[in-house]
BADOMAR-962249 format. One record per atom (N, C-alpha, C): x, y, z; atom name; residue number from 0; residue in three letters. Coordinates in steps of 0.001 Angstrom, whole numbers, padded with zeros to 6 digits. Example, Ala and Ser with C-alpha at 12.3 -4.5 7.8 and 13.67 -1.06 7.14 Angstrom:
<atoms>
((013190; -005690; 007800); N; 0; ala)
((012300; -004500; 007800); CA; 0; ala)
((013200; -003300; 007800); C; 0; ala)
((012850; -002250; 007080); N; 1; ser)
((013670; -001060; 007140); CA; 1; ser)
((012900; 000030; 007870); C; 1; ser)
</atoms>
This chain:
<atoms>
((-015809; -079500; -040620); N; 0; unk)
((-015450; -078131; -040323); CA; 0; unk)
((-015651; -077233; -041539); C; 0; unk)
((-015465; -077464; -042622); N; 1; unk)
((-015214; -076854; -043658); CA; 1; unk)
((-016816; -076482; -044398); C; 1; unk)
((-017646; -077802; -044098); N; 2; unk)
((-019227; -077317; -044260); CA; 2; unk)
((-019899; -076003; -043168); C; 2; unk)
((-019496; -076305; -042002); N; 3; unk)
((-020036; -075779; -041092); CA; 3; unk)
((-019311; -073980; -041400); C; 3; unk)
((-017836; -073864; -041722); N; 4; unk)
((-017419; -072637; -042074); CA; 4; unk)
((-018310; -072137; -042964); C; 4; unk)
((-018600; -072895; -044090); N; 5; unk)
((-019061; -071827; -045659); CA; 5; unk)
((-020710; -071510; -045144); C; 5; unk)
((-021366; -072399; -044554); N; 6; unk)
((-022383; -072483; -044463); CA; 6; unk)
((-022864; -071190; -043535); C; 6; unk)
((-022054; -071156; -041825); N; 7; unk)
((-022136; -070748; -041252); CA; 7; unk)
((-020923; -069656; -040672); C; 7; unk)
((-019913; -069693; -041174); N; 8; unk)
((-019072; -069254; -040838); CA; 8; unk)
((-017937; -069476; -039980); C; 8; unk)
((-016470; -068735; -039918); N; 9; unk)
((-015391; -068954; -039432); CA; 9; unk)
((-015788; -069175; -037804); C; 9; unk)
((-016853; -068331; -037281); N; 10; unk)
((-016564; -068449; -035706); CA; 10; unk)
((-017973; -069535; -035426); C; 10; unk)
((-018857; -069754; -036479); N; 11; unk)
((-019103; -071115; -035815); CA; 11; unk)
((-018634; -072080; -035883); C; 11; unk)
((-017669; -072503; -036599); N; 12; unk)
((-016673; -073299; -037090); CA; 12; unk)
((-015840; -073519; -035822); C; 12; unk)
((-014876; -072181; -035154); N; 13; unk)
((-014186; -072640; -034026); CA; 13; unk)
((-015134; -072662; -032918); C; 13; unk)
((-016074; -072264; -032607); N; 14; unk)
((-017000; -072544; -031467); CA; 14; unk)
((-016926; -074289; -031370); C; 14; unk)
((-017815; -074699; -033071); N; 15; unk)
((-017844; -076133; -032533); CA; 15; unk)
((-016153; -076761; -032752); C; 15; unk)
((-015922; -076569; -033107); N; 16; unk)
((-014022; -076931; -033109); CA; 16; unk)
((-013977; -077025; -031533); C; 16; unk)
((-014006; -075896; -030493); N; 17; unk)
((-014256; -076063; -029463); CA; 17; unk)
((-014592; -076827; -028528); C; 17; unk)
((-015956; -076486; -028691); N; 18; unk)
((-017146; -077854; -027803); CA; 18; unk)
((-017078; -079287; -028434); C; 18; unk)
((-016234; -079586; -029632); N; 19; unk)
((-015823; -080838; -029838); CA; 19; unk)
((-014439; -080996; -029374); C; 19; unk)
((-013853; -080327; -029235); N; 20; unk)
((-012446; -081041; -028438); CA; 20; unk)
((-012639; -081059; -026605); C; 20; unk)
((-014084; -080262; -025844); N; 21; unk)
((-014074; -080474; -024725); CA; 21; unk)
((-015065; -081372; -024667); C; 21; unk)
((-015625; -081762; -025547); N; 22; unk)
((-016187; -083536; -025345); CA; 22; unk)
((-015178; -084529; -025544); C; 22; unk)
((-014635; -084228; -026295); N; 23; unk)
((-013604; -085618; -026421); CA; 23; unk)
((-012467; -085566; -025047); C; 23; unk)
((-012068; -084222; -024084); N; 24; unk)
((-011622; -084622; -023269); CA; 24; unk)
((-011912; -085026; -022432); C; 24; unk)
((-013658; -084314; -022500); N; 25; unk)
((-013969; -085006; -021369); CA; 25; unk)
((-014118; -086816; -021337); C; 25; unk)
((-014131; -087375; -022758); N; 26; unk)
((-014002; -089278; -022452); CA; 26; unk)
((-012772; -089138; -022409); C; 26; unk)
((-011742; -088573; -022842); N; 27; unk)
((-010418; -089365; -023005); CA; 27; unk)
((-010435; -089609; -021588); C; 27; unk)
((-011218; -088414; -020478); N; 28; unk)
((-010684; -088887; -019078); CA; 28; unk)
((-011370; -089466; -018564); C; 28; unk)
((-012466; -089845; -019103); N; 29; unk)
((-014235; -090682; -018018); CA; 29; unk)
((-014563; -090733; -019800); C; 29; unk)
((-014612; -092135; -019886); N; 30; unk)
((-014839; -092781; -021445); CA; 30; unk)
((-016471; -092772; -020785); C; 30; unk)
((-016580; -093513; -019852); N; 31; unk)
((-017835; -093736; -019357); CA; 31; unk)
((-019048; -092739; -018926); C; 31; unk)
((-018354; -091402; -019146); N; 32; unk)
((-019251; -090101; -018708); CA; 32; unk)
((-020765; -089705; -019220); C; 32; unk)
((-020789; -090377; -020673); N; 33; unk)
((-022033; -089759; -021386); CA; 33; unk)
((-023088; -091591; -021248); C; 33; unk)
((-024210; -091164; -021496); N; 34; unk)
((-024815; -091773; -021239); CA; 34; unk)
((-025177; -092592; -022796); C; 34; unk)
((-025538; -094698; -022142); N; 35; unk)
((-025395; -095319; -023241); CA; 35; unk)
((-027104; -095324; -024208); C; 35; unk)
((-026909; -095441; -025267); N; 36; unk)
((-027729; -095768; -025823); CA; 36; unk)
((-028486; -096949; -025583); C; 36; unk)
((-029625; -097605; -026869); N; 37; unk)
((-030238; -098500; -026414); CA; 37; unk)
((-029737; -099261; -028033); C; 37; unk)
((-028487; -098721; -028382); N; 38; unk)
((-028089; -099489; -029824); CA; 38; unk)
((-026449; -099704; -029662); C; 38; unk)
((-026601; -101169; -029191); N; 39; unk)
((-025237; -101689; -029200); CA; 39; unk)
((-024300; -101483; -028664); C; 39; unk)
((-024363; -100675; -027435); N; 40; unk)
((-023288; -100028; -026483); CA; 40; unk)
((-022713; -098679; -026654); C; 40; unk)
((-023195; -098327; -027894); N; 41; unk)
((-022763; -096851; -028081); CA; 41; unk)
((-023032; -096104; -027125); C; 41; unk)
((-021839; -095162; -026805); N; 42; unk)
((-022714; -093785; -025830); CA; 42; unk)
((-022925; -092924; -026858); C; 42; unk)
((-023713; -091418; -026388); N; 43; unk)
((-024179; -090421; -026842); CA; 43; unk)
((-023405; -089347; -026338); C; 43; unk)
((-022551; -088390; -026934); N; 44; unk)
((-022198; -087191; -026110); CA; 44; unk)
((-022928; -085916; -027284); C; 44; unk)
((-023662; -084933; -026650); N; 45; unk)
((-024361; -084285; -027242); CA; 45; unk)
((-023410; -082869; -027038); C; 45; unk)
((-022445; -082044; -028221); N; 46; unk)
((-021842; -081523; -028635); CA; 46; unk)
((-022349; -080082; -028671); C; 46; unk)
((-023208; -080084; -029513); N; 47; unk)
((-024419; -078969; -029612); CA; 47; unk)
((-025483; -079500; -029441); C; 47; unk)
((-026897; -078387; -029664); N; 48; unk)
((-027957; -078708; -029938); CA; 48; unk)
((-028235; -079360; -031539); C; 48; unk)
((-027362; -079155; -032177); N; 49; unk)
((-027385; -079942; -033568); CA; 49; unk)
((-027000; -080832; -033347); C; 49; unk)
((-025388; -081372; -033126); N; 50; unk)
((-024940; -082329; -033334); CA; 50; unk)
((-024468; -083479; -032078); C; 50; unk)
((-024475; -084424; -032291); N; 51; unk)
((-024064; -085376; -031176); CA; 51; unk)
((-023469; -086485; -031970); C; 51; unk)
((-022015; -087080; -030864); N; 52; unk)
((-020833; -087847; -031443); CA; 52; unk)
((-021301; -089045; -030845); C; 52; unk)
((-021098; -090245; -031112); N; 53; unk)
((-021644; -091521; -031080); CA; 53; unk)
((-020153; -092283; -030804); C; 53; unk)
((-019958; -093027; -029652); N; 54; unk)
((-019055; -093294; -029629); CA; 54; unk)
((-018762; -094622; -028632); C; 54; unk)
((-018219; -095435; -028923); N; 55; unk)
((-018495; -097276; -028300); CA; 55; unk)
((-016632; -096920; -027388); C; 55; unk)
((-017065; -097630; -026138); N; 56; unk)
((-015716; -097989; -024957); CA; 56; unk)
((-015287; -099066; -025571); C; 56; unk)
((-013901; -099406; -025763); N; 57; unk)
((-013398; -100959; -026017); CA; 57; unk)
((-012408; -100518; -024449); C; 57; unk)
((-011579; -102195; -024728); N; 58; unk)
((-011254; -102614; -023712); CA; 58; unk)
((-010035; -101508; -023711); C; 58; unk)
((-009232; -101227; -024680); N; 59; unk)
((-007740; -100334; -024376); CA; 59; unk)
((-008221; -098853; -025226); C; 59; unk)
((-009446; -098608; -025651); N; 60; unk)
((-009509; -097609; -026089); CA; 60; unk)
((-010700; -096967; -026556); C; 60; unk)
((-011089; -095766; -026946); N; 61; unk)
((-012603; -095407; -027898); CA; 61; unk)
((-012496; -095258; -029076); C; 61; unk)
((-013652; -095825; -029550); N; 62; unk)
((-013574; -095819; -031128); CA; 62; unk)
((-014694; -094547; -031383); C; 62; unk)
((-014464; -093521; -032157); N; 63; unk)
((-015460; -092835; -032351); CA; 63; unk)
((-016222; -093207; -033775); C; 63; unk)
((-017617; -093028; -033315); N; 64; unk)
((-018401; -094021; -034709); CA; 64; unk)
((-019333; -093262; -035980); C; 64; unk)
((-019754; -091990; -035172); N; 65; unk)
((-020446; -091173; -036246); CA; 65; unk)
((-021028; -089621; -035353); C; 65; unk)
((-020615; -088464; -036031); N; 66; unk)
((-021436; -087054; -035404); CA; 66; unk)
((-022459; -087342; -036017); C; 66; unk)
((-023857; -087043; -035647); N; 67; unk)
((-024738; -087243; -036071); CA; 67; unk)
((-025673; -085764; -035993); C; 67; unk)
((-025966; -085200; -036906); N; 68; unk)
((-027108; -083889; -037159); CA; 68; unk)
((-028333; -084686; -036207); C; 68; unk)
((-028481; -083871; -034899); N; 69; unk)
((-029475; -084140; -033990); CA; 69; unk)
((-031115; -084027; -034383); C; 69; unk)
((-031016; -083208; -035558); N; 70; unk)
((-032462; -082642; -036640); CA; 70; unk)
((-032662; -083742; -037615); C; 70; unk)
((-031830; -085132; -037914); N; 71; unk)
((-032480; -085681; -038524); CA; 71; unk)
((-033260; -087377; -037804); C; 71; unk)
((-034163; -088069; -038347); N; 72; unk)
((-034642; -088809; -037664); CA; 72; unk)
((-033438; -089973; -036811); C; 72; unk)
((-034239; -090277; -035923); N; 73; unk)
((-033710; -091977; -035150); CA; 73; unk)
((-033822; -093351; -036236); C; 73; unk)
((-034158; -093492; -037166); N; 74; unk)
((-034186; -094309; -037804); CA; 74; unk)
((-033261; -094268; -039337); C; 74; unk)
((-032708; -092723; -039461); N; 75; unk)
((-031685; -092599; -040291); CA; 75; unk)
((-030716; -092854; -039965); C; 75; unk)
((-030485; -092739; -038126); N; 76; unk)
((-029037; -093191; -037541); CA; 76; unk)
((-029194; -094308; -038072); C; 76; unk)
((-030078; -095492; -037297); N; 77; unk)
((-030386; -096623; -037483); CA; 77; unk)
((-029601; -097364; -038876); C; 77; unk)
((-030193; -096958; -039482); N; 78; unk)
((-029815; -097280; -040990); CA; 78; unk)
((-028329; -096939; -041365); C; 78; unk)
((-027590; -095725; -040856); N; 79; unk)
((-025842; -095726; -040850); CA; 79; unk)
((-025817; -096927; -040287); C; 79; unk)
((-026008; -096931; -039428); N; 80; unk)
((-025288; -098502; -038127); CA; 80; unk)
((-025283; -099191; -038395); C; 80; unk)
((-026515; -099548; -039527); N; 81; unk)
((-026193; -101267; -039906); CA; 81; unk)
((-027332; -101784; -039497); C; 81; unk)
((-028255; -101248; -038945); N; 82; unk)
((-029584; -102317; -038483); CA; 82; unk)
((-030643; -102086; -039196); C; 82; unk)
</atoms>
């Protein structure tokens, strides 16, 4: 939040403050809503056009795993994850 303020400012800051707390309600209520990847069970919920939250179903709960800047490559995720 605090990058996205200086960078961009206070009201893009609560915009995505926003559209990140109505993604996360929308799993708290349908974990299963966004669609899975092809890396390890993660789903994808795409937040903005920048950013998208990465996030694995367990059995009693979600673990959220990484927002990811949608502008940088598939193989930099890769490389956070561990593969």
């Amino acid at each position: 939040m605090q990058y996205i303020e200086s960078e961009h400012g206070l009201e893009a800051a609560l915009k995505f403050m926003d559209a990140t707390d109505n993604v996360l309600a929308s799993i708290s209520m349908f974990p299963k809503i966004f669609s899975l990847t092809d890396y390890k069970d993660l789903r994808r919920a795409v937040i903005t056009k920048q950013t998208s939250l990465y996030y694995l179903v367990l059995e009693e709960e979600v673990e959220l795993v990484i927002f990811w800047d949608n502008r940088q490559s598939g193989e930099g995720l890769i490389e956070v994850l561990g593969e």
